[in-house]
N, C-alpha and C positions, 0 to 999 in steps of 0.2 A: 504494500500500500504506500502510495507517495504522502511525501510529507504535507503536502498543500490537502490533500481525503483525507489525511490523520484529523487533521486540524479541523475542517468541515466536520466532522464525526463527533469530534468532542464540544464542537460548538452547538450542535443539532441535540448531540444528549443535552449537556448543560442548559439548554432553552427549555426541552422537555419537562426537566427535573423541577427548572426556575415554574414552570407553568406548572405543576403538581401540588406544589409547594404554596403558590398562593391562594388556590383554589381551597386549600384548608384556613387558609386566615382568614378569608374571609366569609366564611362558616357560620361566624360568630363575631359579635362585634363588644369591645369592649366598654362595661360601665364597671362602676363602685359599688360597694357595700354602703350603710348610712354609719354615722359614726359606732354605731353602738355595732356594727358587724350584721352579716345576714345569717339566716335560722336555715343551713343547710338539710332540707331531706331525700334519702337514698329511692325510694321505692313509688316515689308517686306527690304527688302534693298534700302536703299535711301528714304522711304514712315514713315511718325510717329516719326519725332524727337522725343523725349521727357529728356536729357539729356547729358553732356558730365562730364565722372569720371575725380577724379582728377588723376594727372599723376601716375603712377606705381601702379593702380587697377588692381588687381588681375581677369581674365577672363578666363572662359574655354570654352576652344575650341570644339564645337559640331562636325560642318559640314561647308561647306565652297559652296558656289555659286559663278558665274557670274552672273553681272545684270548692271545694271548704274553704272556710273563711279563718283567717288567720292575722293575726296584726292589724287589722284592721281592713282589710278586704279579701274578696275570693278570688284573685287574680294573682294568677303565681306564673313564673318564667322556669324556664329548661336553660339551667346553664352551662358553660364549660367554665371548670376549676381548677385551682391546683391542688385542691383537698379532694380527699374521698379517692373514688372512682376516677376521679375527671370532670364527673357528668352529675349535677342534685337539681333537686329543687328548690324555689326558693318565693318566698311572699313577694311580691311587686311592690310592697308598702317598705321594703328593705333594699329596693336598687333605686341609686343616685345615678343621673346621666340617662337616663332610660333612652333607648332609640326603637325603633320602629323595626318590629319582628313580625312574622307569620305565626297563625295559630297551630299550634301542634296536632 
């Protein structure tokens, strides 16, 4: 393979990779926790406590449901984290920055 194909080759991967790669960031879009942290649950909204972040945790915002009422409303988001799983639920009355999701 000549050096000039090499180089095509790993630019062609490298573009692919680059385009994999952002297709996950933007997945999810980043908000806050409220100062006091948000009420992480594993299994569904309102079901699987398993932790609350400390205030100004960074969250992104999946998808958004109704379900039980909690904190002060029944509106809770699907987020990605760096606790847990990756992946909880969490009240709407506890995300700062909130941006514009699809319903799950």
């Amino acid at each position: 393979m000549s050096h000039l194909k090499r180089i095509r080759v790993f630019v062609a991967v490298f573009v692919a990779a680059a385009g994999i790669a952002t297709v996950g960031a933007h997945a999810a879009s980043a908000s806050q926790c409220v100062s006091s942290g948000c009420d992480l649950f594993q299994y569904g909204p309102g079901n699987g406590y398993f932790f609350t972040t400390p205030g100004g945790a960074t969250v992104g915002m999946i998808c958004w449901t109704d379900s039980v009422w909690y904190a002060g409303t029944n509106r809770w988001f699907y987020v990605s984290t760096i606790y847990g799983t990756g992946r909880a639920w969490v009240s709407a009355n506890q995300v700062n920055n909130q941006i514009t999701v699809g319903h799950c």
